[in-house]
C-alpha positions, 0 to 999 in steps of 0.5 A: 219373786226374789224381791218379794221374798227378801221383803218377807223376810226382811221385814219380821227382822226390822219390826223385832229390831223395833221392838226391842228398843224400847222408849226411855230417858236418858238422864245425863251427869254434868259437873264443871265446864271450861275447868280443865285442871278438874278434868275427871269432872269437867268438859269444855263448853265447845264440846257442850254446845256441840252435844246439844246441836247433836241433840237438837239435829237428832230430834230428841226430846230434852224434858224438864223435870215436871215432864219426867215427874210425870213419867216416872210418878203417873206411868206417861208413855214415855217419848222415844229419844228423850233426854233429861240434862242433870248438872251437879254442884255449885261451881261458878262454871255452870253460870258463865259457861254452860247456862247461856248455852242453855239459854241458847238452845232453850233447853230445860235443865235441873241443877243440883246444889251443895248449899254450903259453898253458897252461904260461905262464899267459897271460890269459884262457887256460884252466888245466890243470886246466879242460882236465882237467875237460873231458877227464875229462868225455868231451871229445876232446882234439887237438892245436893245436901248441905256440905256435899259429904259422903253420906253413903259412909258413916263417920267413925265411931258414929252409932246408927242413930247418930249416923242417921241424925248427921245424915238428916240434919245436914239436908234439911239444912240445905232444904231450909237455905233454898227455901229461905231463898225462894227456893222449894225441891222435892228431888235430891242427888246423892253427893258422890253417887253413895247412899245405901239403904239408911239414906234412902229411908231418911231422904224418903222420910223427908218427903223427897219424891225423886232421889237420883244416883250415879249408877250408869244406866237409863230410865223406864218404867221400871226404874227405882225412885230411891236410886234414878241412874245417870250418864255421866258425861265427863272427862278428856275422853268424852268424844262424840262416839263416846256420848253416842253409845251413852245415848243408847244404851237402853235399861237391862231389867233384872231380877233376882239380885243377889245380894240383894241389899245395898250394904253387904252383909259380908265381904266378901260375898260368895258370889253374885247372881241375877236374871236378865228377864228377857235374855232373847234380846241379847246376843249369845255370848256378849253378856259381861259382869263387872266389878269396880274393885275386880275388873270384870268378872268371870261368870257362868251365863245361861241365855236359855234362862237368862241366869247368871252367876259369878265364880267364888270369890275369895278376897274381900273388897277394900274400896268402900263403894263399888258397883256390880254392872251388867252389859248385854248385846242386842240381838237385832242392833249395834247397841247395848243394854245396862244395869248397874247396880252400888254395893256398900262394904258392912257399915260395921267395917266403916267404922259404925258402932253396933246399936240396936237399930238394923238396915232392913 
């Protein structure tokens, strides 16, 4: 009898504890391998074939682009422990070390290139005919622009037409040395992780389907085409435990936001506010904001309703990108839910002369 009253009761709990997890993908960020004196970007290739026999021995699902294409664009059900691997930039690096331990694994992986250090030969960049390799093999391609800037800021002095036109110019030069190459993209990732929202207009206008970022965060069907999160597993102190909790953290949806657009329309904001839509899932009193330039934030949280509301906040901000990121403790696991959020300084501040066109 006192079994069957454990099972009873044991059983809602485990099937909550299912429900609350739901499926998504975790997209994650690679940089350099084997560059130690990079560290903040690099990790080393032991440790790299080590996350992939974790996520072999686990059964995830590593998907290629196509497959997360069908996802995010056609509404697929989407596979439960899934993984898209994304690498960054040009180094040579990602050839010698990290593509034949992809090889290895058979595993599908994108690889997103700032042309520039291609057509010029710069060192410790990749050649043309590595990233063909690659591309013949079954890697994705996407674009990381032309000159690898920062095209979330504008340059001074430039007006917004001028700063669109930079913006415009320098990524299709990048899509016209791919093509010329063989090579054809319709995903992009922002340098740096900065854009705001002129720069997704113009890398919406140029027909990009997916744009991808460098918000923290997973992926489900509720995510933003124009700014896809990522996990970025970097640096010294990516461990096992650390590449863990990344693995779980699972989306944390919102709404509400305020600000609500991406550029502030002053600095600082009053304060800032949201609703996590379904606060059940989290446990009372580990919910936590926090602001790059502030650290975290003090804030009034309602679980009844899910609101949240920061104090006042008196100074303004001097770093020009910073990001608004939410955490929340599940209810019924160990595991945390994530939102993260890029605010931009007034471009005006950037250095952005005034004209007659307006970020909507």
């Amino acid at each position: 009898m006192i079994f069957l009253l454990i099972l009873f009761l044991w059983k809602p709990i485990c099937g909550d504890e299912i429900e609350s997890r739901p499926n998504y993908v975790s997209v994650l960020l690679y940089h350099r391998f084997g560059e130690s004196k990079y560290p903040s970007t690099n990790i080393s290739p032991e440790l790299f074939r080590q996350q992939l026999e974790f996520l072999r021995q686990e059964n995830y699902t590593i998907l290629s682009m196509d497959q997360f294409k069908d996802l995010v664009l056609n509404n697929a059900p989407y596979p439960k422990k899934s993984v898209l691997i994304t690498i960054d930039d040009a180094y040579s690096s990602i050839y010698d070390h990290a593509f034949p331990i992809l090889k290895e694994f058979n595993f599908p992986f994108t690889l997103f290139v700032d042309v520039r250090p291609l057509s010029s030969g710069a060192i410790g960049a990749m050649t043309w005919k590595m990233l063909k390799e690659m591309n013949e093999w079954g890697a994705t391609i996407g674009n990381h622009t032309y000159a690898h800037a920062r095209i979330g800021r504008p340059k001074p002095n430039q007006t917004r037409v001028e700063y669109r036109e930079w913006i415009k110019s320098d990524i299709l030069l990048a899509q016209k040395k791919l093509n010329a190459n063989g090579i054809y993209t319709d995903v992009i990732a922002y340098p740096y992780g900065e854009y705001n929202e002129l720069v997704i207009d113009v890398v919406h206008e140029l027909g990009f389907k997916l744009m991808f970022a460098q918000d923290e965060g997973a992926v489900d069907d509720n995510v933003d085409l124009t700014r896809i999160p990522r996990l970025p597993i970097v640096g010294k102190n990516m461990d096992e435990t650390r590449f863990k909790y990344k693995l779980n953290l699972s989306p944390l949806h919102v709404s509400n936001l305020v600000p609500s657009a991406i550029e502030m329309k002053r600095n600082p904001p009053l304060y800032f506010s949201l609703r996590i839509v379904n606060p059940a899932r989290s446990r009372p009193g580990v919910v936590n904001a926090f602001f790059s330039e502030v650290g975290q934030l003090d804030i009034d949280y309602d679980r009844a309703t899910g609101n949240i509301k920061s104090v006042d906040i008196d100074s303004s901000f001097l770093r020009t990108m910073n990001r608004l990121i939410i955490t929340a403790r599940e209810k019924n696991s160990r595991h945390f839910s994530m939102f993260s959020r890029l605010y931009v300084r007034p471009l005006v501040e950037l250095g952005l002369l005034p004209d007659s066109t307006k970020i909507e």
